[in-house]
C-alpha positions in Angstrom: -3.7 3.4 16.4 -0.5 1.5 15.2 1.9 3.3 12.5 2.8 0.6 9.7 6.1 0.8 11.5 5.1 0.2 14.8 2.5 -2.7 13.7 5.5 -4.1 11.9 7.9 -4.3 15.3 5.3 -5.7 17.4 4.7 -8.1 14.9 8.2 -9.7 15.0 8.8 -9.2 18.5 5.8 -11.3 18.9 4.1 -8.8 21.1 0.0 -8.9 21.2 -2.0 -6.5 18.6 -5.3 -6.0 19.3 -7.7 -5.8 15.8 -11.0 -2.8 16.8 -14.4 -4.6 17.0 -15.8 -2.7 14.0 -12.8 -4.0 11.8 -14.2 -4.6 8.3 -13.7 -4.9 4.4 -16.8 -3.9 1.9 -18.4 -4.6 5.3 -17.2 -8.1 5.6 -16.3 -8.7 9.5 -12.4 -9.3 10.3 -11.0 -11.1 13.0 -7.6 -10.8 14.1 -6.5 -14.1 13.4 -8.2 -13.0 9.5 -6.7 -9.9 9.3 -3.6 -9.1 10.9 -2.4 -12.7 11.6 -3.0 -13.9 7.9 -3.6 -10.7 5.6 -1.4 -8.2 6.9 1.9 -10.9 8.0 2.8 -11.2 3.9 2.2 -7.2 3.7 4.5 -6.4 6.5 7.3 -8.8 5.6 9.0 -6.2 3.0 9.0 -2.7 1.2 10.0 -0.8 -1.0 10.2 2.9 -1.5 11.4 5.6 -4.1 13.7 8.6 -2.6 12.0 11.1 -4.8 8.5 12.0 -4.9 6.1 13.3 -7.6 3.7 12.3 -10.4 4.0 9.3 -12.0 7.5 8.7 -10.8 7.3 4.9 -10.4 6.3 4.7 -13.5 8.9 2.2 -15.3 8.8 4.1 -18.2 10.3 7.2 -16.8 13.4 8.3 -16.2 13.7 9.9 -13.4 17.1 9.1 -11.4 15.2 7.9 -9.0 16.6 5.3 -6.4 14.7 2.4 -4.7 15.2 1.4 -1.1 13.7 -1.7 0.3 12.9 -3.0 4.0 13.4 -6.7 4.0 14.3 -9.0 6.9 18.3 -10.0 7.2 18.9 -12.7 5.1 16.1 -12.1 2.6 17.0 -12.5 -0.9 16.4 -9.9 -2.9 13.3 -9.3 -5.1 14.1 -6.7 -7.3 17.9 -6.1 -8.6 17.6 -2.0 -8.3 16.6 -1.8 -5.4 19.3 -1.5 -2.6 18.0 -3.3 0.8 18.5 -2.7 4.6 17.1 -4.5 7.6 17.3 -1.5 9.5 13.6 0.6 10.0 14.9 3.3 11.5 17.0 4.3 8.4 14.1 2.6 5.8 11.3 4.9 7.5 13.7 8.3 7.7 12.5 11.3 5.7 14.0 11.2 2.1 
């Protein structure tokens, strides 16, 4: 079993990921062509996170002073304009 993180990295380093035999959705079969390959790739390309946690704190109609950080790949435009980006993981995935 794979963290997001770690599926992530092997993803871009190209390395092989291996989808379980019993891999389903509302009991429709996967492949790992299906799944990881064509699913998951657009999932695992960028995120985004809040620093503080709580109930309905993403909500855009709080105010919080909350601050988004996002994961993207170097180079990648950005998608939202308050959110501040890094291409590092290892400070993305750090404990808030």
């Amino acid at each position: 079993m794979l963290s997001i993180a770690e599926v992530r990295e092997c993803a871009i380093a190209g390395q092989p990921l291996v989808l379980n035999e019993d891999a389903n959705r509302n009991s429709t079969p996967y492949t790992k062509e299906r799944y990881l390959d064509d699913y998951m790739a657009k999932n695992l390309y960028w995120f985004q996170a809040c620093d503080k946690y709580g109930f309905n704190n993403e909500s855009p109609y709080r105010s919080t002073g909350r601050k988004w950080l996002g994961l993207a790949p170097e180079g990648m435009e950005p998608v939202f304009r308050h959110t501040r980006y890094t291409s590092d993981p290892e400070y993305f995935w750090q404990n808030p």
